[in-house]
N, C-alpha and C positions, 0 to 999 in steps of 0.2 A: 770254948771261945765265945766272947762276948757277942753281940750282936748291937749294932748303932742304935742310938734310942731315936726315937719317930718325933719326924717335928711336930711341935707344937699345932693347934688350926690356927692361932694370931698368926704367928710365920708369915704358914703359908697362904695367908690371904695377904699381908704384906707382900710377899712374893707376885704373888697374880697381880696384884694392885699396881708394880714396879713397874711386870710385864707389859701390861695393857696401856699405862702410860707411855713406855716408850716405843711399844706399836704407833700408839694414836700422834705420833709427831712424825713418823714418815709415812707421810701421808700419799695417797695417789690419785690423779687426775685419770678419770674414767673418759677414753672419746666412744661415742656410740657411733660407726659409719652407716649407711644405710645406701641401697643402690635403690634409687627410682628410676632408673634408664629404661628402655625396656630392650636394653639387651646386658649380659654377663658382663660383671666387672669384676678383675681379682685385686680386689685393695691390697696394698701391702705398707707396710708400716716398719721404721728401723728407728731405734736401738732396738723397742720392743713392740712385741707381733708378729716379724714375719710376715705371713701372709695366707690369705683364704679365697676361695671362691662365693661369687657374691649375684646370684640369680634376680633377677628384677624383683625388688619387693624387701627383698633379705636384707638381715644387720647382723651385724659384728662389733663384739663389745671389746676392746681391751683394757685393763690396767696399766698407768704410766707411772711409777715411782717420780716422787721431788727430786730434784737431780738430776734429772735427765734432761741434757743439752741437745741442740743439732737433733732433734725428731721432725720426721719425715710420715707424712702419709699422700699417696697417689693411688691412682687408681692406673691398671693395667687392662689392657684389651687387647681383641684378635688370641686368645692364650690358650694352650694344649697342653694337658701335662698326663703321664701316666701317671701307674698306682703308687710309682715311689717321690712322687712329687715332680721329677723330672720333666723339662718339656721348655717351651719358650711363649715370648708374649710377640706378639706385632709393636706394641707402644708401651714404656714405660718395663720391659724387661731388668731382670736383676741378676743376669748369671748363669738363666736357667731355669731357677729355683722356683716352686709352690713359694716357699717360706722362708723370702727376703732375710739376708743378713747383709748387704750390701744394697747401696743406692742403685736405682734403677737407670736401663739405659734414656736417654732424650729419644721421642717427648715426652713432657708427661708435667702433668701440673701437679702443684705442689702443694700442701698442706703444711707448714712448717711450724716446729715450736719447742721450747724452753720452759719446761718445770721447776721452778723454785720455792721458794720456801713461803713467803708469803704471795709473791708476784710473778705470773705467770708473761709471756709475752709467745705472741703468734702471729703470722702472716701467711698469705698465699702466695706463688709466686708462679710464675711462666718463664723464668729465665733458661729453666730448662726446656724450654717448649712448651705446646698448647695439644692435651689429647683427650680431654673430656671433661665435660660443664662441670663445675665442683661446688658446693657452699662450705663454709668452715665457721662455726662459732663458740662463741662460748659460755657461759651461764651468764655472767659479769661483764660481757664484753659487747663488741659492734659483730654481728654478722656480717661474711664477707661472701660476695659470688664472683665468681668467676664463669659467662658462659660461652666466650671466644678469644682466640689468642690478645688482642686489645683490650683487655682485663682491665677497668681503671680500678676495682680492687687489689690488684695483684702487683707484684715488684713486674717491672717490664724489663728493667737492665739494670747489670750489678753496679751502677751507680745509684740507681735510686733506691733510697734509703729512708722514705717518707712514711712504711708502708706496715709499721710495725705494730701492732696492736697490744696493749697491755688487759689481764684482766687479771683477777682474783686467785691466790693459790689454792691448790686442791678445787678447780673448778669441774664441772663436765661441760666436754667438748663434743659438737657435732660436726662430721662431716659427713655430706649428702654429696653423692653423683648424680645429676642431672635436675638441678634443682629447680 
């Protein structure tokens, strides 16, 4: 029985070449959250993230793929969870859950945003309520605070709609608790 002949190395460095190229166009928006409070926040973040515990001082890095519409990050307090993630929050709950797959319950401020391909757009919001100071930026964009429910950063009511911030695709975003 024969055996397949071995590609060529041009090939497969065309191969790898193809590959890498079409890594390097989906691209992902890195947010670094960071808790300065000085007491325990459990960020949690949806489509992608989930969720962690977040001790005065600590940061939490996620990946956000292009594409990804309707992302949320807040920050949760008051929270108890045993070893299997189980447990509840005071403010900004989601279920239950360590690690958010569902939006949290009110209150809870809001970090919001839309990954696209060249142009990113984000805002903060209070419409769900107001549970702890937040900052949200972006490489390319305006810093936004939030440090009491009268946020003039933040969307106040779902009518307003002034509040949307656009910056650069594949940016890195920061959000700070207690900034």
């Amino acid at each position: 029985m024969a055996s397949a002949p071995a590609a060529s190395p041009a090939v497969l460095v065309v191969v790898v070449l193809v590959a890498t190229l079409a890594a390097g166009g989906a691209n992902a928006a890195t947010f670094t959250i960071t808790n300065r409070c000085s007491f325990t926040v459990w960020p949690a973040a949806t489509p992608v993230g989930g969720g962690t515990q977040l001790s005065p001082g600590q940061t939490w890095t996620i990946n956000v793929p292009a594409g990804t519409s309707s992302g949320r990050v807040w920050g949760r307090t008051g929270c108890s969870f045993n070893g299997a993630g189980r447990g509840s929050c005071a403010t900004g709950d989601c279920g239950g859950a360590l690690s958010c797959s569902l939006s949290g319950r009110p209150p809870m401020t809001l970090a919001e945003f839309t990954i696209g391909g060249s142009q990113d757009f984000y805002d903060l919001s209070v419409i769900d309520g107001y549970n702890v100071a937040m900052s949200f930026s972006c490489s390319s964009g305006v810093g936004l605070t939030c440090r009491d429910s009268r946020c003039p950063d933040a969307y106040l009511f779902p009518s307003d709609n002034s509040k949307t911030h656009a910056c650069r695709g594949n940016s890195n975003y920061q959000v700070v608790f207690c900034p």
